[in-house]
Structures are given as structure tokens and as C-alpha cells.
C-alpha positions in Angstrom: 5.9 -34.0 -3.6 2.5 -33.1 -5.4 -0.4 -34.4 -3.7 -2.8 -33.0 -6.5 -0.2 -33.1 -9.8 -3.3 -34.7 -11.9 -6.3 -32.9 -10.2 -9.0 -31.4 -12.3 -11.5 -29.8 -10.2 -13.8 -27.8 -11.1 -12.9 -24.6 -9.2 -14.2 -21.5 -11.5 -17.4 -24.2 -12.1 -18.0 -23.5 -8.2 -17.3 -19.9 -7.8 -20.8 -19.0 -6.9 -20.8 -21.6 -3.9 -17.3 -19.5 -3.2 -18.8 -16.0 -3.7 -21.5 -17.1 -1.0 -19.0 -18.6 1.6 -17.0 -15.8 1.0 -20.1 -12.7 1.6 -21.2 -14.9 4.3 -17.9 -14.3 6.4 -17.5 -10.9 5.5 -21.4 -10.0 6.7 -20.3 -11.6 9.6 -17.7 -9.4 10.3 -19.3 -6.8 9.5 -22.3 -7.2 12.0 -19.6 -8.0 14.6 -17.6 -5.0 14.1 -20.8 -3.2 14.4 -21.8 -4.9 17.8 -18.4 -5.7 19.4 -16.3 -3.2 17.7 -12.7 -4.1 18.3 -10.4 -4.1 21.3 -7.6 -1.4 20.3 -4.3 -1.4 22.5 -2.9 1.0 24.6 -0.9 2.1 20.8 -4.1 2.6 19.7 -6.0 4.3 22.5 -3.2 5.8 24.8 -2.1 4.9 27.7 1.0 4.3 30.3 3.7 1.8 29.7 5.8 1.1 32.9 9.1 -1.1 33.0 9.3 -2.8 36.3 12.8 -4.9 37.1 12.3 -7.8 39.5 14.5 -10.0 41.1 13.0 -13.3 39.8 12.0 -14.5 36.1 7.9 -13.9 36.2 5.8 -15.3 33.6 4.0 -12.8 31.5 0.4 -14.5 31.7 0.6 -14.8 35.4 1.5 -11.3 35.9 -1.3 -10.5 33.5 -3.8 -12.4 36.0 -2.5 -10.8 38.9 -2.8 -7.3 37.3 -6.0 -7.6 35.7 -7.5 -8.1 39.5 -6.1 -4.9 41.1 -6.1 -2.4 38.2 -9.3 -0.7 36.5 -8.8 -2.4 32.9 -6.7 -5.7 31.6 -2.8 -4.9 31.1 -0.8 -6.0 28.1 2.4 -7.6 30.2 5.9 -9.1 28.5 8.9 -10.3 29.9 12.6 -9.6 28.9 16.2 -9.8 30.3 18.3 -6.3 30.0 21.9 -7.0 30.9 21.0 -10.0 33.0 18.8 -7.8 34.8 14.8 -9.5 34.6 12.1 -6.8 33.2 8.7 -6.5 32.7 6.9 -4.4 30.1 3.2 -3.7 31.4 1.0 -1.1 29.3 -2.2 0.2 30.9 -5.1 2.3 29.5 -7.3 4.8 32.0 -7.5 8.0 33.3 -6.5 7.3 37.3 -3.5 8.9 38.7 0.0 7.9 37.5 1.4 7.6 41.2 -2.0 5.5 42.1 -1.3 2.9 39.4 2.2 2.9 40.4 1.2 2.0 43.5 -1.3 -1.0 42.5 1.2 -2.4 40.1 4.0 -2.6 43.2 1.1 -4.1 45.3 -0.3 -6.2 43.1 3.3 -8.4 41.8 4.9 -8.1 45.2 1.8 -9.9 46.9 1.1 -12.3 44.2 5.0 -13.3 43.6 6.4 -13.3 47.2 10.3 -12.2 46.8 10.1 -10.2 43.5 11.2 -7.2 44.6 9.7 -5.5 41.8 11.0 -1.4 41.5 9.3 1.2 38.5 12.6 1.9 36.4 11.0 4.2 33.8 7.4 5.1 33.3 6.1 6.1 29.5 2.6 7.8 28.9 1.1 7.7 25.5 -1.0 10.7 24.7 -4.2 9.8 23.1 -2.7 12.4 20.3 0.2 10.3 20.0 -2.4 7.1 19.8 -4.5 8.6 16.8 -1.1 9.7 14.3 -0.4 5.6 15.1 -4.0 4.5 14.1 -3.5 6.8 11.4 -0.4 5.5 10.4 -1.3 2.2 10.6 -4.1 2.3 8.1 -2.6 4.5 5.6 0.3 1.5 5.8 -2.1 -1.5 4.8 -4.0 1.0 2.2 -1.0 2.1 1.2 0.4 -1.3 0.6 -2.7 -2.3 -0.8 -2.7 0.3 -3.8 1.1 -0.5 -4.2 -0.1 -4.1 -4.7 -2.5 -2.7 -7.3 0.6 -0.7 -9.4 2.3 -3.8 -9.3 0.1 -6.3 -10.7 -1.1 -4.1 -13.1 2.3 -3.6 -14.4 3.0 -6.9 -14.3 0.0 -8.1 -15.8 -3.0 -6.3 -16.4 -5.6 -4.1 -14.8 -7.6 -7.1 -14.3 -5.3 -8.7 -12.5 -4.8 -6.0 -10.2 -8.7 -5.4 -9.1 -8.9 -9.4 -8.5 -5.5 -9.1 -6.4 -6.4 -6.4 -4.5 -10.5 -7.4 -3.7 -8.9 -11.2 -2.4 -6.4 -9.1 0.0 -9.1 -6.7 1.2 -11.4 -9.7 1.9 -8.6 -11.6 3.7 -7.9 -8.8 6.0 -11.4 -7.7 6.7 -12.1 -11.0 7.5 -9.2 -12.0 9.5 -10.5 -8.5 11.2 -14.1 -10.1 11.7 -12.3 -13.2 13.7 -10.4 -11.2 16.0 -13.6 -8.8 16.6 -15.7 -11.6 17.0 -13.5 -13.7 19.5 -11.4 -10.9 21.6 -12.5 -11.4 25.1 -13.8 -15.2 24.6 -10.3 -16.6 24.6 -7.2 -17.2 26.5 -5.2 -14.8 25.5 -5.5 -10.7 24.1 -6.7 -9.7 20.7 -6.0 -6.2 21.3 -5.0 -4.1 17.9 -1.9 -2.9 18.6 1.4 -2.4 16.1 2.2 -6.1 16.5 -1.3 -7.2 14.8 -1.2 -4.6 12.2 2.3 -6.2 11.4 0.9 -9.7 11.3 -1.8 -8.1 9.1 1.1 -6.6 6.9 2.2 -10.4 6.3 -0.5 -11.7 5.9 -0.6 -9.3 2.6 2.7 -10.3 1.9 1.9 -14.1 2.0 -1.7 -14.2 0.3 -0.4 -12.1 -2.7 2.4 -14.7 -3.3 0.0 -17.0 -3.6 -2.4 -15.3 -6.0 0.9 -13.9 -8.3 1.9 -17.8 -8.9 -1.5 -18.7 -10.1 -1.8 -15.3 -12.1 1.6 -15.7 -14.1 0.4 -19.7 -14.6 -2.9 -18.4 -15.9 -0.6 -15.6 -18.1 1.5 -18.7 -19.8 -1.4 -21.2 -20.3 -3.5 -17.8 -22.3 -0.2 -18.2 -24.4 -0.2 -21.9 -24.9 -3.4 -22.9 -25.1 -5.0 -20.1 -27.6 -7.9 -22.3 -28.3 -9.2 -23.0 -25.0 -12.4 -20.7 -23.5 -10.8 -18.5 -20.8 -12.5 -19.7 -17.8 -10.6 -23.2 -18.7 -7.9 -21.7 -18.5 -8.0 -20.6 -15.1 -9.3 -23.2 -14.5 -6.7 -25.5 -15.7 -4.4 -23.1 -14.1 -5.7 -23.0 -10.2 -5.4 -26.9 -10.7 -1.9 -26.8 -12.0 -0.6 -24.9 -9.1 -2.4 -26.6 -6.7 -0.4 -28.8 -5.4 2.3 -26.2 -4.8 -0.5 -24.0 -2.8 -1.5 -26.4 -0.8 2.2 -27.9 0.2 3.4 -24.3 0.9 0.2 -23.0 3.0 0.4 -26.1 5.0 4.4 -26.4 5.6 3.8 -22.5 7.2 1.0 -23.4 9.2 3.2 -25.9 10.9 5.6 -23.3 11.6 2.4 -20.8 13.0 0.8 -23.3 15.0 4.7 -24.2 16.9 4.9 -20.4 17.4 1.1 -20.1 18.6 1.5 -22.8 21.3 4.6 -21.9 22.5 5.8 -18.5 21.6 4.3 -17.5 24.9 1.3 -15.0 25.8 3.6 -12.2 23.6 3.2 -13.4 20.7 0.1 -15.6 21.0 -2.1 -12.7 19.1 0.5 -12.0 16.2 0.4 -16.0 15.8 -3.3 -16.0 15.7 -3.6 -13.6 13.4 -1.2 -15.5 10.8 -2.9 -18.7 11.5 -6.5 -17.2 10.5 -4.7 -15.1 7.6 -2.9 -18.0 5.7 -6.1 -20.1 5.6 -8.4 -17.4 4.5 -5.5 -16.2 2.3 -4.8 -19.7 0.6 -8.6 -19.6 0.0 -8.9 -16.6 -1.8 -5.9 -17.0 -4.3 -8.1 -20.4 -5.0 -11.4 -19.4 -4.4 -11.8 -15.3 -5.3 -8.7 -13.4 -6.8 -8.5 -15.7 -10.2 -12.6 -15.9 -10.5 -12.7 -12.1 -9.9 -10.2 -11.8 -13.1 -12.7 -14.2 -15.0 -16.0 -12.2 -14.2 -14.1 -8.8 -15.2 -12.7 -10.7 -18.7 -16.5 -11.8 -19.1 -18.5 -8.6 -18.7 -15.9 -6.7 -21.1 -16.9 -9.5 -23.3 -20.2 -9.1 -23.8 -19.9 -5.1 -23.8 -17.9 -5.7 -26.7 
């Protein structure tokens, strides 16, 4: 199936209209991040993770509800089974007593789910020293994974290759960032930051460099074949030629994000959101920014030569 196997749009002819879309998201971001910040989990921040066994299967987002009414912030809540034996996960942030919060969360599912029973097996507190090595951790990872992108492609390819690689990722994840900053707490379900999201972040990565590596190696064989063309037809000749495969592929995992975002439950609801938000802006930028990026770099050694 190849929906566009005889397009020729004029991709790299639009790149300007593409360089404005794209600094007009990122500003966005940027101006949110600076106004609304973003909502870090109890991973992130610290906080007290208590599993509660109960003696009837509760749903995560109604505990949440109930929680969020009888305890000083929101609580991140999911549901398991143990050896048959029905669990709840519920992390907290704040600074109120440990036996206090104990206390609210006992109240607070025994009144609002009649019969639970519910009983505080095991309580876990997460320092706030423990929280910063994670925050730590986490963006060394996506840095990290980003500069072993850069080795890769360069090795693979060239330099060029590797800057217009690694700029696309940047902007997919800063913008992806900018969605989550500028919708947590306007939506039904939590856009906290915790080790879940920077995984989903992680994949998203993953998935957008795929893309851009399967238009770079085209562009790499039509430089060979086509030795009398200018460069920018090339790539341009090149985005079109893989197209239809970009399109097909982005589209058949979206279908398989958008199942897992509408019923994957209020667990994974954020992890789904993020790939959602990161395999459009991804598919964008292997079209829209990584290739173009190579072109302007080609160009300006160019004319210094």
C-alpha cells in the first residue's frame, strides 16, 4: 500500500513555512514552561508511596477522586492484584505527618467504597535527596541518548547528518514538553513527570529517529545515483520517496496509541499521551526539519567554499 508512491511535493521548497511552524511551538513552550512550569511527580519531588490491600477491586481514577478531596495535594493511585490479593499503589507529596496521612487515606477509601476494608501493608518515603539523583538521572539519560544519537549518525553518515538528527529530536521533545506544561491540570487525567513519562520521552527518541535514519540513508543512495541533480532535489526527491512509508507507519502506531490512551486506564493514560503528541511532532520533523537542517548546513559550507 503507498498512498503517495508518485508524490512530488515540494517539501524543502516550503521549509521556511516549516521553520516558522516549528519556532512558533517551541516559543510556545517556552513561555509556558516559564509561566506554568511543569507538574513533577512524587519521583521527581519526593514524597510517600503507601500500598493499601482491599477487599474489593477499586478503580484507580475513583480512588484518585476520593483522595484528592481529603488529602492536602492530588495522589498518583494504580491498581494491581498480588497473589490474588487486590492492591493499591497511592504516592503522595507534602510535608504532614506520616501517621496523619495514614489516617486520611484509611478514612477517605473506607467512606467513599463502603466494604473495602482497606489495611496500609507497607509505607515507602522518598527523600527529596533521593528525588534530585532521579531528576538527575533522568536528564543525563535523554542527553545522554541524544549525543549517542549524534555518534551514531555521524558514523553512519556524516556530521551533517548528525546535527540535523539530533536539532529534530531536541525540538520533538521540547515540544512534546511544551504540550504537557501547557495542558497538566486542564485535563482529565495527570501530566505529572515522573519515570513513566521520561520513558515515553525515551521512545519517542527511539521512534522519530527511525524515521529521520530511513529518509537520511534514501537521501545517501539518490546523492549516489543521481550525481547531476542540485542537492536540495535530492532531498527533496528523497522525503517524497519515503513518504508513503512515513506516513503508513506513523499512522498504523497511532492506532495502536490512541487504543492504549482510551483504554489503558488512568495508569497509563499520561505515558499514552505523551506517545500520541510525540509520534505526530516526530513524523513532522523527519519531514519538515531534520532533512532541511542537513540542506542549510550543505549550503552555507558551500558558499564558504
Amino acid at each position: 500500500m503507498r498512498i503517495f508512491e508518485n508524490s512530488n511535493l515540494s517539501i524543502i521548497g516550503s521549509r521556511r513555512k516549516g521553520y516558522i511552524f516549528s519556532g512558533i511551538l517551541i516559543l510556545i513552550s517556552l513561555i509556558s514552561f516559564a509561566v506554568n512550569g511543569l507538574e513533577l511527580g512524587v519521583d521527581f519531588k519526593g514524597g510517600r508511596e503507601f500500598v493499601i490491600e482491599t477487599s474489593t477491586v477499586l478503580d484507580a481514577t475513583a480512588v484518585r477522586s476520593a483522595l484528592a478531596s481529603v488529602l492536602s495535594s492530588d495522589p498518583e493511585v494504580k491498581t494491581y492484584v498480588v497473589e490474588g490479593v487486590d492492591q493499591l499503589l497511592v504516592r503522595t507529596v507534602g510535608e504532614e505527618d506520616i501517621d496523619v496521612v495514614k489516617g486520611q487515606l484509611i478514612r477517605g477509601i473506607a467512606d467513599a467504597f463502603p466494604g473495602s476494608e482497606p489495611v496500609i501493608e507497607k509505607t515507602y518515603v522518598v527523600s527529596a535527596r533521593f528525588a534530585k539523583d532521579l531528576e538527575r538521572g533522568a536528564i543525563y539519560s535523554i542527553i545522554g541518548s541524544l549525543l549517542v544519537i549524534f555518534v551514531y549518525v555521524l558514523i553512519r553518515f556524516e556530521w551533517r547528518f548528525g546535527v540535523g538528527a539530533v536539532t529534530a529530536l531536541f525540538h520533538d521533545v521540547l515540544i512534546t514538553l511544551g504540550v504537557f506544561s501547557i495542558f497538566q491540570g486542564h485535563i482529565g487525567f495527570s501530566l505529572q513527570i515522573d519515570q513513566t513519562i521520561v520513558a515515553a520521552f525515551l521512545s519517542i527518541v527511539g521512534y522519530s529517529l527511525n524515521d529521520t535514519v530511513v529518509v537520511f540513508d534514501r537521501i545517501r543512495e539518490y546523492t549516489g545515483l543521481f550525481k547531476s541533480e542540485n542537492y536540495d532535489t535530492i532531498i527533496n526527491k528523497s522525503i517524497n520517496n519515503t513518504l508513503s512509508r512515513t506516513i503508513i507507519t506513523s499512522g498504523t502506531t497511532l492506532l495502536v496509541v490512541v487504543v492504549l490512551f482510551i483504554f489503558g486506564g488512568e495508569v497509563l493514560r499520561g505515558f499514552a499521551f505523551a506517545l500520541l503528541i510525540g509520534i505526530l511532532i516526530g513524523t513532522y520533523s523527519s519531514i519538515f526539519v531534520a532533512s532541511p537542517i542537513v540542506l542549510e548546513l550543505r549550503n552555507r559550507a558551500t558558499k564558504g567554499r
